[in-house]
N, C-alpha and C positions, 0 to 999 in steps of 0.2 A: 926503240919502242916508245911509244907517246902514250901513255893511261889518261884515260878519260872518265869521269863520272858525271851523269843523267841526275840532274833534280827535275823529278813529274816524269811519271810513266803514260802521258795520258797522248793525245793528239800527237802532237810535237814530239816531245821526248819515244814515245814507240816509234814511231816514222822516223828519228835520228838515228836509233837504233836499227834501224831496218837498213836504211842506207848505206849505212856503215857496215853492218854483214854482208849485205848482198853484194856491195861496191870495192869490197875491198880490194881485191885485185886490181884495180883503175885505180882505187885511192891510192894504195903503195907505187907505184908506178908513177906519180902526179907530185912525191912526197920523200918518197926512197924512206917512208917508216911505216911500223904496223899499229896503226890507230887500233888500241882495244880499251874494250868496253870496260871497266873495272870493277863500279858498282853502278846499282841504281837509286835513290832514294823515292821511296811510295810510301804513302799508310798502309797502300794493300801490299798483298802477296804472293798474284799469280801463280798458282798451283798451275803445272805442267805446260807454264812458260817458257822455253829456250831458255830465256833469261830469269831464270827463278831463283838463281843461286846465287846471280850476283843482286839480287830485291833489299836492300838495307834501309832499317826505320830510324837509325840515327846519322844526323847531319854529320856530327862528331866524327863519326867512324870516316866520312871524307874530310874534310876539313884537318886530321891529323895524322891522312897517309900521306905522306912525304913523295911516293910515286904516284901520288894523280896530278899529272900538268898540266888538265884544261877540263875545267866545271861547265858545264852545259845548261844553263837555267832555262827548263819549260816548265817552270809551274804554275806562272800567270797571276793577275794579282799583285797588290804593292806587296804583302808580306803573309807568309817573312821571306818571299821570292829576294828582296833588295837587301836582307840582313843576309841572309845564304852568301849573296851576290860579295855585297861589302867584302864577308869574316874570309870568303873565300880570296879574294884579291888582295886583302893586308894579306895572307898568309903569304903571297907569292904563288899563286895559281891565276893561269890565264880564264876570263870568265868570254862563256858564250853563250848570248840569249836571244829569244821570241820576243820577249816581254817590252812590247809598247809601251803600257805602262810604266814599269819599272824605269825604261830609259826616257820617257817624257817627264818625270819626275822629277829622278833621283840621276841624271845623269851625268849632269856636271860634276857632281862628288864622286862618281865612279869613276869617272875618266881622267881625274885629281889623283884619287887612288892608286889607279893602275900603275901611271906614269912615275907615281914616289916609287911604286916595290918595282918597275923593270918588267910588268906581265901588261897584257892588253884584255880591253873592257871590246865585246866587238856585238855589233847586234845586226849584220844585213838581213835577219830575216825577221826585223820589227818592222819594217815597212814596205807592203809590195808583195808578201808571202815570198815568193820566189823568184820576186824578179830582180836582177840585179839593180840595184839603185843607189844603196849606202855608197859600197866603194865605187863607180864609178862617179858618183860629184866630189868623195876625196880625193880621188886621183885622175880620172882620164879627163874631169873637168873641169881641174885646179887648176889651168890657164884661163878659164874664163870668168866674165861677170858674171857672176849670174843675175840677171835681170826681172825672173819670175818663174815660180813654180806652182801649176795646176795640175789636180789629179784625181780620177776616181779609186779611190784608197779603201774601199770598202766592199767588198764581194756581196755583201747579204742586200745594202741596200739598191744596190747595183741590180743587182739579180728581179729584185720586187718592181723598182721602173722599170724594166726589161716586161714582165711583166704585163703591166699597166699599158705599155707602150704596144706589146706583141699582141698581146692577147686579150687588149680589152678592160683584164680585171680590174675589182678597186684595190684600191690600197688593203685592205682584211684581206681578202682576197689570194690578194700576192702573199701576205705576210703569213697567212694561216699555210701556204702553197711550200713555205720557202722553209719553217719550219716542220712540216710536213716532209722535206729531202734533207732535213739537217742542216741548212746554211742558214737557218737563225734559231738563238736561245730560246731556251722556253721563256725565259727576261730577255728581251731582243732591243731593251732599251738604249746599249751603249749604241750597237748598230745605227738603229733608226733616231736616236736625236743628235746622234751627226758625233759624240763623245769617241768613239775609236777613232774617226776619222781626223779628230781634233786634234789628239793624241801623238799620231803620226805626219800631219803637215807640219806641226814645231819642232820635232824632230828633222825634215828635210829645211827648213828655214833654220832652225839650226848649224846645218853643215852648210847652207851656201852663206848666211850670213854672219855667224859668230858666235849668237847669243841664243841661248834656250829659255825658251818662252813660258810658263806654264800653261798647259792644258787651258783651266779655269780663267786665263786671264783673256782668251781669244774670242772672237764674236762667231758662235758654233748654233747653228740651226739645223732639227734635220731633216724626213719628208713626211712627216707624220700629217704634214697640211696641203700636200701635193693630191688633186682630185685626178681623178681620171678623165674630168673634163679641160684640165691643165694640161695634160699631155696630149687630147685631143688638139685641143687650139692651138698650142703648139707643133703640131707637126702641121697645121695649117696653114700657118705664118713663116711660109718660108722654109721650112723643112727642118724646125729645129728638134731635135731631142733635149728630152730633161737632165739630169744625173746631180749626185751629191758629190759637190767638188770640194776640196780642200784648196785653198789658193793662199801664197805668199810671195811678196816682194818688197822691194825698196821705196819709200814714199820719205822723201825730204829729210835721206840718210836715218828714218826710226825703219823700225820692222813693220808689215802691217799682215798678218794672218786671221783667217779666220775660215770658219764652215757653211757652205749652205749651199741649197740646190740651185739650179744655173739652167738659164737654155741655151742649149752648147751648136751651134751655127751647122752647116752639113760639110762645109772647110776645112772646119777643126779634127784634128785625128781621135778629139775622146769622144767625137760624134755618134758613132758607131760600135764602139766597146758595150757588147752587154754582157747579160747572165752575169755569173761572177767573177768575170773576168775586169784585173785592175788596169790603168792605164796614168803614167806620169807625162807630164810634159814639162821639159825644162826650155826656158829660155836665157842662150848665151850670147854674149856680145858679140865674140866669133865664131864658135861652131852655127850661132842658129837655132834653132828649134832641134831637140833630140826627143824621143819619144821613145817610152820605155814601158813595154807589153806586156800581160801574162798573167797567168791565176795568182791571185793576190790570197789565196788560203787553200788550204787543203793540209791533209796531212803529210805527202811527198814533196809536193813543192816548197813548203816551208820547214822542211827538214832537210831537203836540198840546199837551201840557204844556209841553214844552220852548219852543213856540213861544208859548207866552201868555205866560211870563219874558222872551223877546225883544220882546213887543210890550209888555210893564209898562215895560220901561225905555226904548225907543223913544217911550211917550206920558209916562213922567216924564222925560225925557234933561234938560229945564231946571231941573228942582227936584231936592233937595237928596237926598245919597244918601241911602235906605230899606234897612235890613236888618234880619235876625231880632237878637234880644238874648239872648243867654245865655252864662253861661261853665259852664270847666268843672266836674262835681261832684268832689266830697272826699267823701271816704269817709263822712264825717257826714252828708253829705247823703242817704245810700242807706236805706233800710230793706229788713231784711233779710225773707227771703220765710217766713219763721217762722213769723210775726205772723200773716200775714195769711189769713182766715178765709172759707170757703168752703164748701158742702156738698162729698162727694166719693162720687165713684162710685166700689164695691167690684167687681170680678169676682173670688170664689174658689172652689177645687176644693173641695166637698160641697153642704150642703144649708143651709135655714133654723138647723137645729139648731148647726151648726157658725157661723154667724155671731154665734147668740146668746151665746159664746162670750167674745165682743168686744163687739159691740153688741145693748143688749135694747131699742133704741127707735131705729126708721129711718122715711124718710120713705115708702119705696116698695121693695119686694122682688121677685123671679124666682126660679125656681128650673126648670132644665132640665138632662137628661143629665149627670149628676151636676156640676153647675157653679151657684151662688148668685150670682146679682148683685143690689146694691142702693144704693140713694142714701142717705147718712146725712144728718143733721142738719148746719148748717153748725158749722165745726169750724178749730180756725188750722191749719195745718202743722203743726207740731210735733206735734199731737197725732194728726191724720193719719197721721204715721210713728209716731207710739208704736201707733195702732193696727196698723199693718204688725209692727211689733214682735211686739206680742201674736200675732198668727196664728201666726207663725211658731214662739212658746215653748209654741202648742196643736199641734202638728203640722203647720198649715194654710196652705195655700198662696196665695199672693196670685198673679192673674194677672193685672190690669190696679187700676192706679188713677189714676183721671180727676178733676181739679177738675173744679165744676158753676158756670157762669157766673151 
């Protein structure tokens, strides 16, 4: 028998629970043991819960049963989600979490941790909701380089261009639409300025490249500035969709990650990903391109993940701990978002004429009600802002600029 204890009854934690009663028959079968529920830790109390009787308000009471072998953290939030996490993994318990946060953080000491006491720190369902993505770049794609990693990592802001794109609306519009179904906060900040999605690209740049990044040190933008006349012109240009991508890869051996929305080509596979549905793309020196699908949140699907970390350690419990490898980065390690060269999409107030101003050679142009949109040649940053620059020392106004994926 394997005992388990739930910190957060909420989302997550009730959905792991769920999975686990209702599955268990598959799961023993998958396992050869009986995964049970032991306690839960809430403030609340669930009166005529199923699980009411195992509802505990002190952390203590887990932390010093000796038969709980895997702690389940959905509490969300750095703390005390990360002290639970820590006291429970010095004790010699296997820890398994949701929490993005907690693992973009705090994850290098956790995973330092685990590996001193012999237990495993495992989080697949911090990135992706339920798609498999953690263990498959530790393992089925530890033959390769990895050469670059994009992805729509966010369901809500996802859902809001879909939106914008489907249906027209504005940005309020979508946002008021989405929180209205429940797929954004009443504070829908972390979503929409691109911060979840931050959270979880240094996390996947993490596991393909070594070193974890923090959150705050990445170049993170989110669609709060995306019009609905940006998704128009673009799909006019070529056929492209918007989206909030997370991207990382290798620039002159530093790391270089960062957040922002992207006009993503009609070629590409996260072309077509909407509502809230997430989509990764890895690129490896041999396999290629892998593309990796599926609801990126929800309550099943990300307690579905949860639950395949409870059952990875439950079929390894006799062999030797397994956890991700990386420490943290130094500042050398980062490259800076300068560099890095992409076409970019223009929206400005006049005409063809006032472009050529700036650029007299793009790949693709619009021109409607007195407003120019256009794709230019690919181009680093820096020079991207000097062209913003320029518009602005012609009189001319800049009203959107989009990297092109």
């Amino acid at each position: 028998m394997i005992n388990i204890a739930i910190l957060g009854f909420g989302v997550v934690g009730s959905g792991t629970a769920e999975v686990i009663t209702k599955n268990r028959d598959v799961i023993k079968e998958k396992t050869n043991a009986d995964i049970t529920i032991k306690h839960i830790l809430d403030l609340r109390d669930f009166p005529g819960s199923p699980y009411e009787a195992l509802i505990t308000h002190d952390f203590n009471e887990i932390l010093n049963d000796s038969e709980i072998d895997i702690v389940v953290e959905a509490m969300g939030g750095a703390h005390p989600a990360y002290d639970f996490s820590k006291a429970a993994l010095e004790a010699g318990k296997n820890v398994v979490t949701s929490n993005k946060l907690v693992v973009a953080q705090f994850g290098t000491e956790l995973l330092e941790i685990a590996k001193k006491n012999g237990v495993r720190y495992l989080f697949e369902a911090s990135v992706g909701g339920g798609i498999p993505i953690i263990k498959p770049m530790m393992t089925d794609l530890a033959q390769n380089r990895i050469d670059g990693v994009s992805g729509i990592l966010n369901g809500t802001t996802n859902y809001i261009l879909t939106q914008m794109s489907e249906n027209g609306a504005s940005f309020d519009e979508a946002l008021k639409e989405a929180q209205a179904k429940g797929y954004a906060e009443a504070d829908p900040t972390s979503d929409i300025e691109g911060h979840d999605a931050a959270r979880k690209i240094v996390i996947l740049a993490a596991l393909a490249y070594g070193k974890l990044i923090a959150p705050n040190n990445i170049h993170c933008e989110g669609i709060t500035k995306i019009d609905s006349k940006d998704v128009a012109f673009a799909e006019k240009l070529n056929g492209y969709s918007i989206k909030l991508i997370g991207h990382a890869e290798k620039a002159d051996d530093k790391i270089l990650a960062f957040v922002s929305p992207r006009l993503i080509p009609e070629a590409n596979p996260l072309h077509d990903i909407s509502d809230v549905f997430n989509g990764i793309l890895v690129k490896c020196d041999m396999l290629g391109d892998a593309m990796f699908y599926g609801r990126g949140a929800g309550k099943l699907p990300t307690a579905s993940a949860v639950v395949s970390d409870i059952i990875d350690i439950a079929i390894k419990s006799e062999m030797k701990a397994e956890c991700a490898k990386w420490t943290d980065a130094e500042k050398d390690d980062i490259a800076p978002i300068s560099n890095y060269v992409c076409a970019h999409y223009f929206r400005i107030e006049g005409c063809p004429k006032c472009m050529g101003k700036v650029f007299d050679d793009v790949e693709s142009c619009i021109s409607e009600n007195g407003e120019c949109a256009f794709i230019t040649k690919p181009m680093t940053e820096a020079d991207a802002l000097a062209s913003e620059k320029a518009f602005a020392e012609n009189g001319i106004k800049v009203l959107s600029r989009i990297r092109v994926l």
